[in-house]
TORTORBA-838895 format. One record per residue (C-alpha): x, y, z. Coordinates in steps of 0.2 Angstrom, whole numbers, padded with zeros to 4 digits. Each point is the difference from the previous one (the first is absolute). Layout:
<sites>
x_y_z
X_Y_Z .
...
</sites>
This chain:
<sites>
x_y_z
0408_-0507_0037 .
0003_0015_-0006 .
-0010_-0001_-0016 .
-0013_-0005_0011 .
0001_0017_0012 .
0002_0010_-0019 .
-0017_-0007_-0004 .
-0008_0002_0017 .
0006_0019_0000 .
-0008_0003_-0017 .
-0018_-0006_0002 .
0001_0012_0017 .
0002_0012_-0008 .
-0010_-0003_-0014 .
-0015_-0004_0013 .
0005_0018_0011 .
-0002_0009_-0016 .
-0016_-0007_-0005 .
-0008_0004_0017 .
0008_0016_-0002 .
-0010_0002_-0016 .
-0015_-0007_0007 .
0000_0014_0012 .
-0017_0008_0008 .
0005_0016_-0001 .
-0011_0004_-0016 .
0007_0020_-0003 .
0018_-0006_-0006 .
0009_0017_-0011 .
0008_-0011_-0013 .
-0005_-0011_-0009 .
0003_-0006_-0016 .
-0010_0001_-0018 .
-0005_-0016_-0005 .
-0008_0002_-0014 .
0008_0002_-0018 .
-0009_0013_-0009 .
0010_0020_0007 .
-0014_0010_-0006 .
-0004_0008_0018 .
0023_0002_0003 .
0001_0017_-0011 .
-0006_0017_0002 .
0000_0004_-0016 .
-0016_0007_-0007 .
-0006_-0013_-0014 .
-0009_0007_-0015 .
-0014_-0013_-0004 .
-0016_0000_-0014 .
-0015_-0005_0003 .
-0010_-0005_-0017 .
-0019_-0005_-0001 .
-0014_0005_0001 .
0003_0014_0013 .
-0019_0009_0000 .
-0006_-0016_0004 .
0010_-0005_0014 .
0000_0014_0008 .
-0018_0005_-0001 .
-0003_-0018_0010 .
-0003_0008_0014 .
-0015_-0009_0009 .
-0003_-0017_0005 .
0013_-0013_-0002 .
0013_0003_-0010 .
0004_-0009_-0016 .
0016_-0002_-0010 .
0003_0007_-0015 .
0016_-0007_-0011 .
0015_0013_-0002 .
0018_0002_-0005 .
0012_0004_0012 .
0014_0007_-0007 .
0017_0007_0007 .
0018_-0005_-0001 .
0014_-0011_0007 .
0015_0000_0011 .
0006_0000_-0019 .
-0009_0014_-0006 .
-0009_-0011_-0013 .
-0017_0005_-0001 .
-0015_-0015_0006 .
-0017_-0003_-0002 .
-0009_-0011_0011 .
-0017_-0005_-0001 .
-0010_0001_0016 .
-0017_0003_0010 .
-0002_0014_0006 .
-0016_0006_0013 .
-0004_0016_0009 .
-0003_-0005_0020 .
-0001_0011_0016 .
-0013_0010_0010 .
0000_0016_0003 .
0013_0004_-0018 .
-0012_-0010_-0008 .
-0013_0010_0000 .
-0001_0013_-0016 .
-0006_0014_0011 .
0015_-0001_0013 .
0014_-0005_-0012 .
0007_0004_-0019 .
0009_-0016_-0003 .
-0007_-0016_0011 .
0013_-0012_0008 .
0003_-0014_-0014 .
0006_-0020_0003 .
0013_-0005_-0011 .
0000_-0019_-0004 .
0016_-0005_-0005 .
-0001_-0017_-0010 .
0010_-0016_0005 .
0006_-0001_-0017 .
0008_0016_0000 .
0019_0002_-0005 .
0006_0015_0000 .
0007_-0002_0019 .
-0007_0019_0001 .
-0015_-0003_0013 .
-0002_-0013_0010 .
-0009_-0017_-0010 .
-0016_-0004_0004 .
-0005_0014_0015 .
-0013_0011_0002 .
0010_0016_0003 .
-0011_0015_0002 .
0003_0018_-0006 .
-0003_0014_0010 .
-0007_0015_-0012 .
-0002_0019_0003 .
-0016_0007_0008 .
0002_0016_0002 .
0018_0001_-0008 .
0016_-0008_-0004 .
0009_0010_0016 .
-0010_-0011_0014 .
0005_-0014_-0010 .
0019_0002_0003 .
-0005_0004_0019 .
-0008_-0016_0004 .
0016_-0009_-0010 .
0012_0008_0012 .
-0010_-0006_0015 .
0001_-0018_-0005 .
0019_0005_-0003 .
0000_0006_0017 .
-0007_-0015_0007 .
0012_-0012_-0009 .
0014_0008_0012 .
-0012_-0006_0015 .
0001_-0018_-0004 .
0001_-0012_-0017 .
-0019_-0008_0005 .
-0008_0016_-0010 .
-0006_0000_-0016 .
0013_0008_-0013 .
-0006_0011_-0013 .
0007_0008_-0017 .
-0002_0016_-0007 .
-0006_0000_-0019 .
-0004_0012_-0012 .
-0017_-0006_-0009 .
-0005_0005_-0016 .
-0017_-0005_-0007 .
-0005_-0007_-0018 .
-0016_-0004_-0008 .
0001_-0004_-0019 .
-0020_0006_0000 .
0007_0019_0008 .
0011_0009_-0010 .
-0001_0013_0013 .
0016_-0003_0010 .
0000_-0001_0020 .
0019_0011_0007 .
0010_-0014_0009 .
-0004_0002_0021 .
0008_-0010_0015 .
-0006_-0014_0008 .
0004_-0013_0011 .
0004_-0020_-0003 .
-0003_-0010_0018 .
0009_-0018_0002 .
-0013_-0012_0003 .
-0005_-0007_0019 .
0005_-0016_-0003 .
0018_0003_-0010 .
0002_0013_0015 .
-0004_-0014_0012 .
0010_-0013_-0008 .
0018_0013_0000 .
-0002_0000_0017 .
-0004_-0020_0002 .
-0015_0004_0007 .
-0022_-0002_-0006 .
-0014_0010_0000 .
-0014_-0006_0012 .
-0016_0007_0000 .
-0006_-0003_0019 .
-0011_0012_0010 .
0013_0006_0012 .
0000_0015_0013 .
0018_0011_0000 .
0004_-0010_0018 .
0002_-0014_-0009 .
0012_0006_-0012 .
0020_0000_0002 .
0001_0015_0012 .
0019_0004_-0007 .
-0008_0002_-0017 .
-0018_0006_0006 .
0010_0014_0009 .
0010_0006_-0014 .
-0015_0000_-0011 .
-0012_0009_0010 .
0013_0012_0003 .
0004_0004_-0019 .
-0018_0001_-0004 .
0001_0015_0012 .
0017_0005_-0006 .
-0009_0002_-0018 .
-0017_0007_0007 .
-0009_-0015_-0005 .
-0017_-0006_0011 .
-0007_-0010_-0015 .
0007_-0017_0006 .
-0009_-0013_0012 .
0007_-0019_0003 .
-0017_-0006_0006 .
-0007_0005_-0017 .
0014_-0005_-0011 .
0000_0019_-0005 .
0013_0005_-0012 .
0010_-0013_0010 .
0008_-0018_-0005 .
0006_-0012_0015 .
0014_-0010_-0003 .
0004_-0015_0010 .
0012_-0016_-0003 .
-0014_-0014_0002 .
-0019_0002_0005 .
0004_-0003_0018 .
0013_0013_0002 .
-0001_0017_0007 .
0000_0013_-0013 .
0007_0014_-0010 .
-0010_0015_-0006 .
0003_0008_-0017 .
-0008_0019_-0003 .
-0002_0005_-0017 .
-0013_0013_-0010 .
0008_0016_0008 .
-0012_0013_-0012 .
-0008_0008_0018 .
0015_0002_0008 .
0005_0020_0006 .
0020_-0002_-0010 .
-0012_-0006_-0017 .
-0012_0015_0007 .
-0011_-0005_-0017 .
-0014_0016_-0002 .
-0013_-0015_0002 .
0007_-0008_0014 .
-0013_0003_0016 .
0000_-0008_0018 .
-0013_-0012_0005 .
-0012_0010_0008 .
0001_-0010_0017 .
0017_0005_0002 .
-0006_0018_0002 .
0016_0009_-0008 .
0003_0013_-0009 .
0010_-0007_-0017 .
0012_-0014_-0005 .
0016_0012_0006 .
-0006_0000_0021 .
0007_-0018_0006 .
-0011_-0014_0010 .
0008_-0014_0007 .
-0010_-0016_-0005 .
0008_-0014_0010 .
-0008_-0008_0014 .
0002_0006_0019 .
0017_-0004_0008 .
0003_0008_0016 .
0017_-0007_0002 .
0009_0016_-0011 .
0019_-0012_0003 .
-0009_-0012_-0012 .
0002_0014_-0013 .
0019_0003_0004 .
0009_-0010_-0014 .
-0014_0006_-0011 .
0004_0018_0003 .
0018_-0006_-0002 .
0000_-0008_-0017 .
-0011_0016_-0007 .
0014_0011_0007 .
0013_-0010_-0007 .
-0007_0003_-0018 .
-0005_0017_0001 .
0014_0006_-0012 .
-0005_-0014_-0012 .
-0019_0007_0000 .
0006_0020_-0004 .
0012_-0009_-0014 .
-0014_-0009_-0009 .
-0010_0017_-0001 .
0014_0010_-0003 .
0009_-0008_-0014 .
-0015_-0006_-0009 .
0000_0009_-0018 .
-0019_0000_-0003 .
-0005_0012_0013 .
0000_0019_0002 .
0010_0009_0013 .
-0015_0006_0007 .
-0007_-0018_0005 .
0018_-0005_0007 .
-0002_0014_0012 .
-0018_-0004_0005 .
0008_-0016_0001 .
0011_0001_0010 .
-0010_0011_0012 .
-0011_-0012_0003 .
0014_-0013_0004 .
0007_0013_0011 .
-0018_0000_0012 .
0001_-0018_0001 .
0018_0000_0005 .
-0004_0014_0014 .
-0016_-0012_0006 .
0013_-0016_-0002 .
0012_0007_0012 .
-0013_0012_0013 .
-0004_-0014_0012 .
-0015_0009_0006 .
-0008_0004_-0018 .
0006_-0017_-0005 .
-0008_-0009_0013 .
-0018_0011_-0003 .
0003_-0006_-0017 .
0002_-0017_0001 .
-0012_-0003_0015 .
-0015_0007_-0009 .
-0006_-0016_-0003 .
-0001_-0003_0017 .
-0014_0015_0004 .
-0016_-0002_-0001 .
-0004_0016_-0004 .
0008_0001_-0016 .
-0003_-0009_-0017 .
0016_-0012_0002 .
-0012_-0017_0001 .
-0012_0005_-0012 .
-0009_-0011_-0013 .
0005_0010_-0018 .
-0019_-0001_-0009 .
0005_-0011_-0015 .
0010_-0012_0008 .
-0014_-0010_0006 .
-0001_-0017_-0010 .
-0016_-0002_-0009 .
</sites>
């Protein structure tokens, strides 16, 4: 009898925990790393080569993007230097462009085969490269850094320092910074979730999570986002028919990178990057916001300690920093500016329900 109430006990328990698990509450804070590979775990700035034929491959600059062969070289968690052949591609828009951009964004494709357990095996990491300097670089890196403390369903992103070698150019390239981003579908699979590509509006995605997105994208100054268009935005979900998550990521136009080439949509009718526009959709109910406000005033000191510390940036743009965070915490905790702020979707006399030209599907 006894034996019979142990076992009876056990699977309870083992069936409560795996509802518990199976839980629809989709923004959970923890959650564990399944994968392997650690690349994305360290902050340490990784010094990585990149040999081929560099004047090609960045001179593809039109049409669609070919890959050229390289050498991918850097070294272990053992200091032991490895090569590793792979793919590599230049991809993007806008830093695509040879007129808007030095260095065009490049996609790294990291062979199955490879065994060095530095990267990730067969992904398609890509490599965010200076446009108009190494300093923005580090900027954008500390926002994904910042939105790592939000919640684990963000992309995780590794600073490098990239030095460029082409046996055919003896002329020698200084080392700059640039970013390494964990790939959509390793990101979604950490967080035992997919990617789904479905034509959504923001009221169908995870209000808990939509809220706390919408609201850092203002945090950061960032209006080059849409859900509709899948614009600089991933949604995650844990089947097709759940409700999902959404994901930012490509945070170049945002006021804290304040990149010199970084412009507002001219339908927005602002000023610059640095003046904030809220870019959620209208909720009048302002108590649906009140675990949001919350959670960002619960982080606060974690936000000023990611600037602050961080080694790669001047004094002067901690300050200006931290300034800016300091207007958002002011508006945050001002019920009346908050409420003008967050409502001005709502209006129909501003431009918080406009179509962004470009976003329009062909």
């Amino acid at each position: 009898m006894l034996k019979e109430i142990f076992f009876y006990l056990f699977f309870s328990i083992c069936f409560w925990a795996g509802n518990l698990q199976k839980s629809d509450n989709l923004f959970v804070p923890n959650q564990t790393d399944s994968l392997e590979n650690n690349f994305f775990e360290s902050d340490q700035v990784l010094n990585i080569t990149l040999e081929g034929n560099v004047h090609q491959l960045l001179n593809d600059r039109s049409g669609a993007a070919k890959y050229f062969p390289f050498i991918l070289t850097c070294k272990d968690e053992k200091e032991s230097e490895v090569s590793i052949p792979i793919n590599v591609k230049t991809r993007g828009h806008f830093r695509r462009e040879k007129t808007n951009c030095l260095y065009p964004p490049l996609l790294l494709s990291i062979p199955p085969t490879d065994s060095s357990s530095v990267f990730p095996t067969n992904a398609k990491l890509k490599l965010g490269m200076p446009c108009k300097g190494e300093d923005f670089v580090v900027h954008e890196w500390l926002v994904y850094k910042l939105y790592n403390l939000v919640t684990p369903q963000s992309f995780r992103a590794r600073l490098v320092k990239v030095s460029l070698k082409d046996p055919k150019n003896k002329k020698m390239i200084s080392p700059f910074f640039g970013i390494v981003l964990e790939e959509e579908n390793q990101m979604a699979a950490r967080n035992n979730l997919i990617v789904i590509k479905k034509k959504l509006t923001p009221q169908e995605i995870d209000l808990q999570s939509f809220l706390r997105m919408a609201v850092f994208e203002y945090f950061i100054g960032n209006t080059d986002w849409s859900v509709e268009y899948l614009q600089n935005i991933k949604l995650l979900a844990r089947d097709s028919g759940s409700i999902p998550v959404s994901v930012p990521y490509d945070f170049d136009l945002s006021g804290v990178v304040n990149a010199p080439y970084a412009k507002p949509a001219e339908e927005l009718e602002m000023s610059s990057v640095r003046e904030r526009r809220y870019r959620g959709y209208c909720i009048k109910d302002m108590k649906l916001f009140d675990s949001t406000i919350a959670f960002y005033n619960s982080i606060k000191s974690a936000f000023y300690k990611t600037i602050t510390d961080c080694p790669f940036v001047d004094s002067k743009y901690k300050r200006e920093t931290i300034k800016y965070f300091d207007e958002f915490y002011a508006t945050l905790n001002d019920p009346a500016a908050l409420k003008k702020e967050f409502q001005y979707p709502c209006s129909k006399f501003g431009t918080g329900n406009v179509i962004i030209k470009g976003l329009k599907e062909n």
